[in-house]
C-alpha positions as CSV (number, residue, x, y, z in Angstrom):
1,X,101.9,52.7,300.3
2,X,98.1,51.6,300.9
3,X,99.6,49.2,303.3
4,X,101.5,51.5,305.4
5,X,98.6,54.2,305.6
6,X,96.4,51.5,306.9
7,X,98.8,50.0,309.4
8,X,99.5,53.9,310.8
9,X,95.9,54.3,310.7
10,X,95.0,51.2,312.8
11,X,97.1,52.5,315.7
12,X,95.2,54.0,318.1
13,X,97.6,55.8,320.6
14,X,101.4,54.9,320.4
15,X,102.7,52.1,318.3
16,X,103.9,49.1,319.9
17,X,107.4,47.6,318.6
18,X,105.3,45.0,316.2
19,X,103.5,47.8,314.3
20,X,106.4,49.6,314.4
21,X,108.5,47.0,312.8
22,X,105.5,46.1,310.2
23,X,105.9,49.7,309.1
24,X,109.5,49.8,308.7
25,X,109.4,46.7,307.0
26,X,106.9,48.3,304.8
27,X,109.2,51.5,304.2
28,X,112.0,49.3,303.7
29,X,110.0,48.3,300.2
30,X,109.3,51.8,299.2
31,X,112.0,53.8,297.1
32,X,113.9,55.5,299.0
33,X,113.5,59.3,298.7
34,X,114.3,62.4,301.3
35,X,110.6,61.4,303.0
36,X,110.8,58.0,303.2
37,X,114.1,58.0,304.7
38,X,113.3,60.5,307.2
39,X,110.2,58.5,307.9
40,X,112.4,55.7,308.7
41,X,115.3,57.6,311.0
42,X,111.7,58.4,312.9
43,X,110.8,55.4,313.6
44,X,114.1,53.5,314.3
45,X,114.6,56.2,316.4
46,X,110.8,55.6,318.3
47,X,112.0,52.0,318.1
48,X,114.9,52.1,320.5
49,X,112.7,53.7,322.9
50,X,110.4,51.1,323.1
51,X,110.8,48.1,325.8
52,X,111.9,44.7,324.3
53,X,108.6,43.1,325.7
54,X,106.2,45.7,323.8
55,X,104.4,44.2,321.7
């Protein structure tokens, strides 16, 4: 969890796709509760917004 509070911390504005994907790979390690998995629909979701070049 320390990890993923420091890599949301370290983004300054928006998240580009490679701290968005170090986040959901750090999510994807957590147990999966109502929070968590609502924390990841979120970000997937961000995800596909996100060009393919971002990053």
């Amino acid at each position: 969890m320390n990890r993923l509070v420091s890599l949301a911390a370290s983004v300054d504005d928006r998240p580009t796709l490679a701290q968005v994907d170090a986040m959901l790979t750090e999510l994807q390690q957590m147990p999966r509760n109502q929070s968590v998995t609502e924390l990841i629909d979120e970000l997937l979701d961000y995800r596909s917004m996100l060009p393919c070049t971002d990053s």
